[in-house]
MIZADO-998862 format. One record per residue: x, y, z of N, C-alpha, C, O, CB in turn; residue number from 1. Coordinates in nm, 2 decimals, decimal comma, always signed. Glycine has a CB too. Layout:
! residues N
       nu       nv       nw      cau      cav      caw       cu       cv       cw       ou       ov       ow      cbu      cbv      cbw   marmi
        X        Y        Z        X        Y        Z        X        Y        Z        X        Y        Z        X        Y        Z     NUM
...
END
This chain:
! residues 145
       nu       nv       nw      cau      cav      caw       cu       cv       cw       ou       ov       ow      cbu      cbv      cbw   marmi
    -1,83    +6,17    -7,79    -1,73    +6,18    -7,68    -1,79    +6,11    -7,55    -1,71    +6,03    -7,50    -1,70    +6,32    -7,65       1
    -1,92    +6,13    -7,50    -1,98    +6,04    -7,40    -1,95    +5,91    -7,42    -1,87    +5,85    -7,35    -2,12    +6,06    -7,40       2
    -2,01    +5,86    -7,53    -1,97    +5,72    -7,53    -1,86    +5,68    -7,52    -1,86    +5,57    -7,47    -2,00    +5,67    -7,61       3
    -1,78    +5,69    -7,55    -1,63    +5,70    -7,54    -1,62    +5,71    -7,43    -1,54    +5,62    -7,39    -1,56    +5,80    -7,61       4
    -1,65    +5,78    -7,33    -1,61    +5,75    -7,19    -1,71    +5,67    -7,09    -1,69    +5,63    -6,98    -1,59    +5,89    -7,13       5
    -1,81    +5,65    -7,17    -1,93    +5,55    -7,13    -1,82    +5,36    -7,12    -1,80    +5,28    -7,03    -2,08    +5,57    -7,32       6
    -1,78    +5,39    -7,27    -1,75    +5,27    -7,30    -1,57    +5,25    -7,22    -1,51    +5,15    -7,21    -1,77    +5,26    -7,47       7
    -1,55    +5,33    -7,21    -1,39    +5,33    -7,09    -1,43    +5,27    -6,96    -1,38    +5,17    -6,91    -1,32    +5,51    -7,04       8
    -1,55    +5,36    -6,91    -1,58    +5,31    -6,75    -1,61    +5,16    -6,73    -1,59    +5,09    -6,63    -1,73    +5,39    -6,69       9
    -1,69    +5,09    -6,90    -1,75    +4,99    -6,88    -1,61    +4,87    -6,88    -1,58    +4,77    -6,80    -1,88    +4,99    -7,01      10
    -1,54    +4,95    -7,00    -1,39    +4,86    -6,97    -1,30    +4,84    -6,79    -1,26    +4,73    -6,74    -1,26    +4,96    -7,07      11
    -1,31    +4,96    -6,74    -1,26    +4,93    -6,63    -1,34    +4,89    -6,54    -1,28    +4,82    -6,46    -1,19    +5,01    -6,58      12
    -1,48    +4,89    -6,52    -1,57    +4,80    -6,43    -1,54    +4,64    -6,48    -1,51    +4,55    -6,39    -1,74    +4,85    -6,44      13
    -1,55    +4,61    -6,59    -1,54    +4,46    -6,62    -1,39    +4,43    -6,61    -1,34    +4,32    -6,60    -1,62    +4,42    -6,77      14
    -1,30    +4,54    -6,62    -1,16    +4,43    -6,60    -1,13    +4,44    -6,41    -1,07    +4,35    -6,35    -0,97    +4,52    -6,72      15
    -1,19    +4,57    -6,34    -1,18    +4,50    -6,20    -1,27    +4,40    -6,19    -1,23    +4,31    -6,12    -1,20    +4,60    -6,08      16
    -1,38    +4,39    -6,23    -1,46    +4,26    -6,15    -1,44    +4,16    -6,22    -1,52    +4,07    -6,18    -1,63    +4,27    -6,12      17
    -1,37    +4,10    -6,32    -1,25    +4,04    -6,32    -1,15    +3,97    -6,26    -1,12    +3,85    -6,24    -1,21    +4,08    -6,34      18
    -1,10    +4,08    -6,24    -0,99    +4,09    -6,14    -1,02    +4,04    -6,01    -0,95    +3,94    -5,97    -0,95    +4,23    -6,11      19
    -1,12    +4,09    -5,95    -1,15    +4,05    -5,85    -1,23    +3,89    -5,83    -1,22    +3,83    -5,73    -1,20    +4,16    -5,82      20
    -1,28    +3,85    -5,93    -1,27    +3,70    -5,93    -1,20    +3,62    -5,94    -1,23    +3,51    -5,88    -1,31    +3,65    -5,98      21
    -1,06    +3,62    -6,02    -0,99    +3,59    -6,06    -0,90    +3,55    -5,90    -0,85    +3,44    -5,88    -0,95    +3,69    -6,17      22
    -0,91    +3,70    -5,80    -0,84    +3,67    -5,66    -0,95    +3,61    -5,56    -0,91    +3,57    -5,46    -0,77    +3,80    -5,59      23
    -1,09    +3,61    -5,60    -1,15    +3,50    -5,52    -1,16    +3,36    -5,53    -1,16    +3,28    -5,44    -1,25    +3,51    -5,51      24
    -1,15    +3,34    -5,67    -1,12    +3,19    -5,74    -0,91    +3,14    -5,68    -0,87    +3,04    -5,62    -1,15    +3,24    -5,99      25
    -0,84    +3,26    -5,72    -0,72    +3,20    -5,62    -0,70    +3,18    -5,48    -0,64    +3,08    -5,45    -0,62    +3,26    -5,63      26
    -0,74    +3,27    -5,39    -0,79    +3,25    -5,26    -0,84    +3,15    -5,21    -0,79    +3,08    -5,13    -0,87    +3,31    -5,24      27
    -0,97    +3,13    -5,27    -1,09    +3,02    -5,23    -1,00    +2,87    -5,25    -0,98    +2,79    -5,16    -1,26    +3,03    -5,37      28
    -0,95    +2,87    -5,37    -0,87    +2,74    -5,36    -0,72    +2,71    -5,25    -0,69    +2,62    -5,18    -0,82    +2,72    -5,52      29
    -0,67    +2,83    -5,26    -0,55    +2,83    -5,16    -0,62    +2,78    -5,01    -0,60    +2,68    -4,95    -0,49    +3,00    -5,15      30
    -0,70    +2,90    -4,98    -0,81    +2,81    -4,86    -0,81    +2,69    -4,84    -0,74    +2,64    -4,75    -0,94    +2,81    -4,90      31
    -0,89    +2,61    -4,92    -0,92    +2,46    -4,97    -0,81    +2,43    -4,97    -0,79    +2,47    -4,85    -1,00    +2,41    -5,10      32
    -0,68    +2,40    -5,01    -0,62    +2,34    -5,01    -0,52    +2,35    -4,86    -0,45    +2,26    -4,82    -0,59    +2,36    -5,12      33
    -0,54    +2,47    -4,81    -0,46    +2,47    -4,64    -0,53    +2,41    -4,59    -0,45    +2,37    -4,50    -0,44    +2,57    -4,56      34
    -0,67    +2,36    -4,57    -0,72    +2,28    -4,47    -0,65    +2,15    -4,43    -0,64    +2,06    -4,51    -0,83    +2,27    -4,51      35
    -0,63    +2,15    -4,35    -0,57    +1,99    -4,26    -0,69    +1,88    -4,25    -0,81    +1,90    -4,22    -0,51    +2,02    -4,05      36
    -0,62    +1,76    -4,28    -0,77    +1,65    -4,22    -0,71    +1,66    -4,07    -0,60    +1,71    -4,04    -0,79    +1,45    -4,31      37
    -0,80    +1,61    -4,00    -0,77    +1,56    -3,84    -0,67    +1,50    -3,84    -0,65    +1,42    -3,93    -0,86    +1,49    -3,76      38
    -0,55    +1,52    -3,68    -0,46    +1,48    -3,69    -0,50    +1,31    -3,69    -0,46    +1,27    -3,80    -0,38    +1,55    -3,61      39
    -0,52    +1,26    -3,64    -0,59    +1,11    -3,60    -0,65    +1,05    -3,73    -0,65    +0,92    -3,72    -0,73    +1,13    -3,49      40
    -0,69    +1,09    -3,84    -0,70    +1,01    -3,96    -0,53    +1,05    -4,02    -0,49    +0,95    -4,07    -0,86    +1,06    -4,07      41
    -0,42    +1,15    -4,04    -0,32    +1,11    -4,09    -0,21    +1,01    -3,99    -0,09    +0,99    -4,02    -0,28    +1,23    -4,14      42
    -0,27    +0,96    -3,89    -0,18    +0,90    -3,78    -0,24    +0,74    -3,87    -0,35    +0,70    -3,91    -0,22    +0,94    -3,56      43
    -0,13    +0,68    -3,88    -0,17    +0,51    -3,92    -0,24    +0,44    -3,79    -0,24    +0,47    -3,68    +0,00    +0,41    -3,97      44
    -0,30    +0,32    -3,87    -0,37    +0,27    -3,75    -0,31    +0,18    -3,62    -0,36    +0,11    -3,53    -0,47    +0,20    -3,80      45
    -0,22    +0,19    -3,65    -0,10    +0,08    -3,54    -0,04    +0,21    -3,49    -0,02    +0,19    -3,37    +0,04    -0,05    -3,64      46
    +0,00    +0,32    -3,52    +0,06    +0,46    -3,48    +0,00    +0,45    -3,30    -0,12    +0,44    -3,27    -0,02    +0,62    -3,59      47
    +0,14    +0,45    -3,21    +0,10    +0,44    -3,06    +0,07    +0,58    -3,05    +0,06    +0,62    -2,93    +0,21    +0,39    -2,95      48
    +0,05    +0,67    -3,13    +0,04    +0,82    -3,10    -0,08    +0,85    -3,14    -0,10    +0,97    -3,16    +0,14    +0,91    -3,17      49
    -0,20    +0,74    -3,17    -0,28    +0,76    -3,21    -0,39    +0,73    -3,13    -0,37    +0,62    -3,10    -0,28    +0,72    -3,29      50
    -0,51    +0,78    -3,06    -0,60    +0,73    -2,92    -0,67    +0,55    -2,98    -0,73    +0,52    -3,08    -0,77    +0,89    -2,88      51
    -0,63    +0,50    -2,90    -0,67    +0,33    -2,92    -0,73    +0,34    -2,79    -0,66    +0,36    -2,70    -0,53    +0,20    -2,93      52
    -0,85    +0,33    -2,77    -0,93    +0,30    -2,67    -0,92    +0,17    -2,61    -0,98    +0,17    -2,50    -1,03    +0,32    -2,70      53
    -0,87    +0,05    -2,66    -0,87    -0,09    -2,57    -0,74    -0,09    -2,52    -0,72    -0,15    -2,41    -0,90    -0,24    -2,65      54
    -0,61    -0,01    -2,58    -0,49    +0,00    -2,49    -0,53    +0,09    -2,39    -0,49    +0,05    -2,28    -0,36    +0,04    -2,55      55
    -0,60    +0,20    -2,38    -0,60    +0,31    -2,27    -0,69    +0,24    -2,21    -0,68    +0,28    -2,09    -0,64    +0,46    -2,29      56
    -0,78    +0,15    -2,20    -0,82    +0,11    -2,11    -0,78    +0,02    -2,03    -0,80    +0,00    -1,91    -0,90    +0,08    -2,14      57
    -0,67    -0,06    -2,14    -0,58    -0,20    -2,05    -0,47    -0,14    -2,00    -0,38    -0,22    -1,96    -0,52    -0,35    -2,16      58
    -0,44    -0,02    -1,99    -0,39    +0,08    -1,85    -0,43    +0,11    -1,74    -0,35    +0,13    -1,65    -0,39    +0,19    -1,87      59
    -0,51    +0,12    -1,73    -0,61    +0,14    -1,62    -0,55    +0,13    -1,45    -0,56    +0,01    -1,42    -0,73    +0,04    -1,66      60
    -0,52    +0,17    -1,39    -0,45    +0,12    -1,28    -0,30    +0,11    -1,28    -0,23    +0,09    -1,18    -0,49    +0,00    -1,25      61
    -0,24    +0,12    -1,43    -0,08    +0,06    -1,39    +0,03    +0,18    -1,37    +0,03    +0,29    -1,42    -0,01    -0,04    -1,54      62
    +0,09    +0,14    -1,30    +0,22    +0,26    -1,27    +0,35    +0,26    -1,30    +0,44    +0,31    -1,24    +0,25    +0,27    -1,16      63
    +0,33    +0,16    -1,48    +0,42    +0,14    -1,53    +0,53    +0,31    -1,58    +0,46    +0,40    -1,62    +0,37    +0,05    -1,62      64
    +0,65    +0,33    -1,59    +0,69    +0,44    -1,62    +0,66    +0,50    -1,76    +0,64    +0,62    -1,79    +0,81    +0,42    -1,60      65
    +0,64    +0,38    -1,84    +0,62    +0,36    -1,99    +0,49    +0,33    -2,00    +0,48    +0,22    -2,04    +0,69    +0,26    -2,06      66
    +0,37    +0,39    -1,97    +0,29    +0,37    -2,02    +0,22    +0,47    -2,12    +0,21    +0,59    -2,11    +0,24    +0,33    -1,95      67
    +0,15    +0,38    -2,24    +0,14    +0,44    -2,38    +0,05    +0,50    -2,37    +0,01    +0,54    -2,48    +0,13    +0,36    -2,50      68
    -0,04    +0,54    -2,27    -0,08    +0,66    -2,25    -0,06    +0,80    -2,28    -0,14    +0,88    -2,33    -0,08    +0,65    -2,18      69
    +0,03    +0,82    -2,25    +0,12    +0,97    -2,25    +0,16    +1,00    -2,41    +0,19    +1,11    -2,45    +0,30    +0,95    -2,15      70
    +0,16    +0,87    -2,50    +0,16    +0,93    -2,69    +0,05    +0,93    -2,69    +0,04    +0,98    -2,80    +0,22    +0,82    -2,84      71
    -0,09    +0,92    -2,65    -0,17    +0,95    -2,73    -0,26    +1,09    -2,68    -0,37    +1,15    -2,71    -0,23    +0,82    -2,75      72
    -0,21    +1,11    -2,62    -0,30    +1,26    -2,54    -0,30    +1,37    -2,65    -0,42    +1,40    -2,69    -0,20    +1,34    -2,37      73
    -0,22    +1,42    -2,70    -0,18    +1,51    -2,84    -0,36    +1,47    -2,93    -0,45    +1,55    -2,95    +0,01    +1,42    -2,96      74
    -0,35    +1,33    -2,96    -0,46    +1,29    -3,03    -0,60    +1,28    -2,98    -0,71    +1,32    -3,03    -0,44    +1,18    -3,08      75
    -0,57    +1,21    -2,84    -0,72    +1,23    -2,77    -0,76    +1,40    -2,72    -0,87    +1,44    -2,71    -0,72    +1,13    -2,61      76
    -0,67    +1,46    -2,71    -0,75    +1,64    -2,73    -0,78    +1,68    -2,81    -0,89    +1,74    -2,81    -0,69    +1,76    -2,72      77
    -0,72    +1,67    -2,88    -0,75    +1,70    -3,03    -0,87    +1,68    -3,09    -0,95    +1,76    -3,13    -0,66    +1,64    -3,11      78
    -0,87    +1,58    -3,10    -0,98    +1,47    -3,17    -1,09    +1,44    -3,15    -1,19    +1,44    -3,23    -0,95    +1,37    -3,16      79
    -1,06    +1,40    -3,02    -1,19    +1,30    -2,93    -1,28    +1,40    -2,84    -1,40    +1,37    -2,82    -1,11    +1,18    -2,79      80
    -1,22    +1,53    -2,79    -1,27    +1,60    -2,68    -1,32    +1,71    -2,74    -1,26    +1,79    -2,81    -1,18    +1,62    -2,57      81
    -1,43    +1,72    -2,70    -1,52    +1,91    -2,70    -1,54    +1,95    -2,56    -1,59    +1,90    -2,46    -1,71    +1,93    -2,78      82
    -1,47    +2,09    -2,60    -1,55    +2,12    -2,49    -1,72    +2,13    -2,44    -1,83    +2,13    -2,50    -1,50    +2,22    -2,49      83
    -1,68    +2,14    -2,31    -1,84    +2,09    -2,19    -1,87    +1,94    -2,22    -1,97    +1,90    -2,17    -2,02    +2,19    -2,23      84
    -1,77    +1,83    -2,33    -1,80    +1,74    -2,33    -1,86    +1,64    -2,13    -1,79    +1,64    -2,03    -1,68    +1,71    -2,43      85
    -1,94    +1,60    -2,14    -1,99    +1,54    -1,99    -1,92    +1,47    -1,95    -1,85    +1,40    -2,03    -2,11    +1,48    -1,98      86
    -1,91    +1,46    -1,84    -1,86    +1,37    -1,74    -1,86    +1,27    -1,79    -1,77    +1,20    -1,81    -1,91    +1,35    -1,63      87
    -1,99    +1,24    -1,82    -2,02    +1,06    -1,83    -1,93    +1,00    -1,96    -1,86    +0,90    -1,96    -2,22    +1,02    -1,88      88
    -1,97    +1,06    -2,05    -1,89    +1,05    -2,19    -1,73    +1,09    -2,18    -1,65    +1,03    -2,27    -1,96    +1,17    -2,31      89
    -1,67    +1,16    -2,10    -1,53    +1,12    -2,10    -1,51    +0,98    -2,00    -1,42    +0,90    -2,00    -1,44    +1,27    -2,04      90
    -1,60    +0,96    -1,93    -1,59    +0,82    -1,90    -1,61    +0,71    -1,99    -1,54    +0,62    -2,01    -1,67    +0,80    -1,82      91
    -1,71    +0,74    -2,04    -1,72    +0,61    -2,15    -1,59    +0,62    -2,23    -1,57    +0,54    -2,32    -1,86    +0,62    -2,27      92
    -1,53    +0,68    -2,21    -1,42    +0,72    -2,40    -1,32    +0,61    -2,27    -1,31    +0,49    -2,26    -1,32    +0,99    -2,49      93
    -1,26    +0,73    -2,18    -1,14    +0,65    -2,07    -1,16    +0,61    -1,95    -1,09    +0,65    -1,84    -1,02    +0,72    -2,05      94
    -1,30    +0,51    -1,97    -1,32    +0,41    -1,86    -1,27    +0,49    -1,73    -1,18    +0,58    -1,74    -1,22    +0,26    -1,88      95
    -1,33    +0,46    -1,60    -1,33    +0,50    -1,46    -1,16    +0,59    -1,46    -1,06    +0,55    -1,53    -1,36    +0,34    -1,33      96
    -1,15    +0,69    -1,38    -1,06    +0,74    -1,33    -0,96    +0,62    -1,26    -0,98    +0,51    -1,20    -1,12    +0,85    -1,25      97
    -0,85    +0,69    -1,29    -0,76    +0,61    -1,17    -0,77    +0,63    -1,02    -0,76    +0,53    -0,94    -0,63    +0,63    -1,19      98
    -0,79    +0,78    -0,97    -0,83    +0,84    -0,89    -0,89    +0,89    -0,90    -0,85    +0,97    -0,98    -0,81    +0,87    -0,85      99
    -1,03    +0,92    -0,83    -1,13    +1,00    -0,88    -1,13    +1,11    -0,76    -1,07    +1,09    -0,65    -1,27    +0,91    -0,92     100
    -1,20    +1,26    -0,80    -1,17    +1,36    -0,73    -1,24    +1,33    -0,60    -1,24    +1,22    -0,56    -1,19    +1,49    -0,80     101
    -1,30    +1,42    -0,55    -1,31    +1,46    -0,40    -1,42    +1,55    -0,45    -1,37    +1,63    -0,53    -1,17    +1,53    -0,31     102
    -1,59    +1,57    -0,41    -1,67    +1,66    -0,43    -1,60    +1,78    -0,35    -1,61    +1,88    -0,42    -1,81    +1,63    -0,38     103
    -1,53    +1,79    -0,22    -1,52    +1,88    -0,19    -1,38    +1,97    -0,24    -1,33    +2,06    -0,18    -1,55    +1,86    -0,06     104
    -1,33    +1,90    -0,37    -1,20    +1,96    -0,39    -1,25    +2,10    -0,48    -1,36    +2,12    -0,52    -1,10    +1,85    -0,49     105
    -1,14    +2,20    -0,50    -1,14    +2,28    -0,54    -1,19    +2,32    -0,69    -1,27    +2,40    -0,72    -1,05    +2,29    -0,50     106
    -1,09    +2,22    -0,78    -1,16    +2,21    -0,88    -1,12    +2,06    -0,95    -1,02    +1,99    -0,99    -1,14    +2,34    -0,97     107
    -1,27    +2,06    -0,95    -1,31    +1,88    -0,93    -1,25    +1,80    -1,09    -1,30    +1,85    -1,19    -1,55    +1,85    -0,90     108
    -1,17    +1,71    -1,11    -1,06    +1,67    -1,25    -1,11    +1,54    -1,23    -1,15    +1,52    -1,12    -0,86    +1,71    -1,25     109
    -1,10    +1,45    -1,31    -1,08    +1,31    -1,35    -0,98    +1,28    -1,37    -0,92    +1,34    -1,45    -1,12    +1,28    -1,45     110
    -0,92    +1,21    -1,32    -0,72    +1,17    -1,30    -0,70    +1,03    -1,37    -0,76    +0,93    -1,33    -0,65    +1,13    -1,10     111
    -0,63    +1,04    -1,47    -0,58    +0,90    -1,57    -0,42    +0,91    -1,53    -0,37    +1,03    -1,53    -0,62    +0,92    -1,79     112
    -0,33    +0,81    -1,49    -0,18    +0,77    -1,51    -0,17    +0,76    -1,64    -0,24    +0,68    -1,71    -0,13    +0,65    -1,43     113
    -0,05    +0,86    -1,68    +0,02    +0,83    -1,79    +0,19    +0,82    -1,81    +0,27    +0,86    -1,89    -0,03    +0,92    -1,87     114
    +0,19    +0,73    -1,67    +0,32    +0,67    -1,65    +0,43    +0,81    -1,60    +0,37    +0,91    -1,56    +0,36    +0,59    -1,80     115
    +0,57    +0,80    -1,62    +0,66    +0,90    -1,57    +0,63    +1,02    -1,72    +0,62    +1,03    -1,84    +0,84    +0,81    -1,55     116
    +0,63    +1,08    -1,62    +0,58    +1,27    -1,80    +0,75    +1,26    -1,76    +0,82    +1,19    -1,83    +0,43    +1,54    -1,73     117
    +0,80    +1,34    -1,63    +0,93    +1,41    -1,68    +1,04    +1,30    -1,60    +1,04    +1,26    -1,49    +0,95    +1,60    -1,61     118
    +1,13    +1,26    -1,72    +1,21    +1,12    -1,68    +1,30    +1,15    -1,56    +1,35    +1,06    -1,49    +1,30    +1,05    -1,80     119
    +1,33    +1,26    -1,55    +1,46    +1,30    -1,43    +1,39    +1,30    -1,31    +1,45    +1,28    -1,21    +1,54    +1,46    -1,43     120
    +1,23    +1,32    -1,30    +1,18    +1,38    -1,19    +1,13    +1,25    -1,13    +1,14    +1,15    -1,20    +1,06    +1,50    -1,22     121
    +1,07    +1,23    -0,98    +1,02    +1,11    -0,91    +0,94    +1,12    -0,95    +0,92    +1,23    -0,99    +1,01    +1,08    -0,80     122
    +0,82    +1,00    -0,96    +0,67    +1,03    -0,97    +0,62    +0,99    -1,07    +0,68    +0,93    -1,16    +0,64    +1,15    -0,96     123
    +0,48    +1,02    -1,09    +0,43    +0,93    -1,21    +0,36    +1,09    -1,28    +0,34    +1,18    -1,20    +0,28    +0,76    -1,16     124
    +0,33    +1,10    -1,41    +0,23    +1,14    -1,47    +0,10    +1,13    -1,46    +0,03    +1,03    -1,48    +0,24    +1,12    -1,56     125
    +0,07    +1,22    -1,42    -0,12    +1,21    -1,43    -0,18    +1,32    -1,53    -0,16    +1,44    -1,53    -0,20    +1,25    -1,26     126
    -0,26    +1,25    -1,62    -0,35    +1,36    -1,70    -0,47    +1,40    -1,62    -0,55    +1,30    -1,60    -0,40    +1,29    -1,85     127
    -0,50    +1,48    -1,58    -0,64    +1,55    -1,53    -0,71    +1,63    -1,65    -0,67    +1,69    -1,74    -0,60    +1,66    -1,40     128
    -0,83    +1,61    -1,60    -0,91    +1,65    -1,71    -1,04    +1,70    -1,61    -1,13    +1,65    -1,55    -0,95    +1,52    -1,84     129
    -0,98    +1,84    -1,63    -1,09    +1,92    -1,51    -1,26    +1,95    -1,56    -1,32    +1,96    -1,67    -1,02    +2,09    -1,48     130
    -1,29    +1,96    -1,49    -1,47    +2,02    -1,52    -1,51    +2,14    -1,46    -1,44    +2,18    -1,37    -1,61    +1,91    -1,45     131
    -1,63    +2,22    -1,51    -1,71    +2,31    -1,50    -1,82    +2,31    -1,42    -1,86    +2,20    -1,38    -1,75    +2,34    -1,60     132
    -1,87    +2,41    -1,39    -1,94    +2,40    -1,26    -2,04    +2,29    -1,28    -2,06    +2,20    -1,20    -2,01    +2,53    -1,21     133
    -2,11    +2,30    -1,44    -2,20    +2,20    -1,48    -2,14    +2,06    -1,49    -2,22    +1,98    -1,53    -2,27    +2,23    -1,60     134
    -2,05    +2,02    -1,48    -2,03    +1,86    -1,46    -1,93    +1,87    -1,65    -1,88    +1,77    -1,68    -2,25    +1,74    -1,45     135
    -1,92    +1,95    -1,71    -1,84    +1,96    -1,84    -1,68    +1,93    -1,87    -1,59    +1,90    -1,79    -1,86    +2,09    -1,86     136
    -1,67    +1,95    -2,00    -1,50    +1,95    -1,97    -1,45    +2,10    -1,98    -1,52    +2,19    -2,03    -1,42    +1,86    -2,10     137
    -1,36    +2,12    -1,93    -1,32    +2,27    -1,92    -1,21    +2,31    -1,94    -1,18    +2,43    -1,98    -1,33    +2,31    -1,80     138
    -1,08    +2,17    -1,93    -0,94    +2,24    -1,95    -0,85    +2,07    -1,91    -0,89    +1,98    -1,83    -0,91    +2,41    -1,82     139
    -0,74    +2,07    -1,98    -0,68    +1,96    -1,91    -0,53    +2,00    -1,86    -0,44    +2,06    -1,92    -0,69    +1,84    -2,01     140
    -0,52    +1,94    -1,76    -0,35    +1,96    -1,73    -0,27    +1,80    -1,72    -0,32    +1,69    -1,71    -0,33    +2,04    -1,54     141
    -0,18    +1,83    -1,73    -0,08    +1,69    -1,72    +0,06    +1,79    -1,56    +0,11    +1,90    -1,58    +0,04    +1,65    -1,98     142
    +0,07    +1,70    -1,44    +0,12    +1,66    -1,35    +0,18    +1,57    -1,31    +0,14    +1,45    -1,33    +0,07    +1,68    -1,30     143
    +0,27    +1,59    -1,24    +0,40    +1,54    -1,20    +0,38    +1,49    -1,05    +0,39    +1,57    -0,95    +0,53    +1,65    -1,21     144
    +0,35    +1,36    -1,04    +0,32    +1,34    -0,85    +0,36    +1,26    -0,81    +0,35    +1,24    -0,69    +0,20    +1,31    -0,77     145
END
């Protein structure tokens, strides 16, 4: 009679741990398979929604309403930027500010034109890309001026 219930327990330990591989092996792949590649490798390479660094640079200064700046921000956050990334290195990526802040401002941003943001409104778009007390990246806003 022991064995008999010896050999029951052994049945239901091996059909849950089983079981339970069975839902780590479906899991684990479900997992794997939800993962996204970066948005910026499924964007084609001609995609204006995609960060092109020699057009954002041959922006630089203009106050065109249309400028292709403003499609690619989605991708340059995404993508390109870590946070506390440095000063210097969001410079290298988008070349000198259009305006650059004021040490004594409040909280000190890097300012790129990205042409008119809201079409009804006067003014141009500006992407700011604020910093941390250490000189870092910290947060970005898009404004209407």
């Amino acid at each position: 009679m022991s064995s008999r219930i010896d050999t029951n327990k052994r049945r239901v330990w091996i059909g849950g741990l089983g079981f339970a591989l069975i839902g780590l092996i479906f899991f684990g792949t479900l997992e794997y398979y939800k993962k996204e590649e970066p948005e910026s490798q499924s964007l084609s390479v001609d995609d204006p929604r995609r960060f092109n660094q020699a057009v954002w640079l041959a922006q630089q200064g203009s106050d065109a309403d249309e400028n292709p700046r403003k499609l690619m921000l989605e991708d340059l956050q995404k993508n390109h930027f870590k946070s506390g990334m440095p000063k210097a290195e969001i410079i290298q990526l988008l070349g000198t500010p259009d305006s650059p802040f004021q040490e004594d401002e409040e909280e000190p941003c890097l300012n790129y034109r990205i042409g008119k943001w809201v079409p009804a409104q006067e003014g141009e778009g500006v992407f700011r890309i604020c910093l941390n007390a250490s000189g870092g990246l910290d947060h970005f806003q898009i404004q209407q001026e």
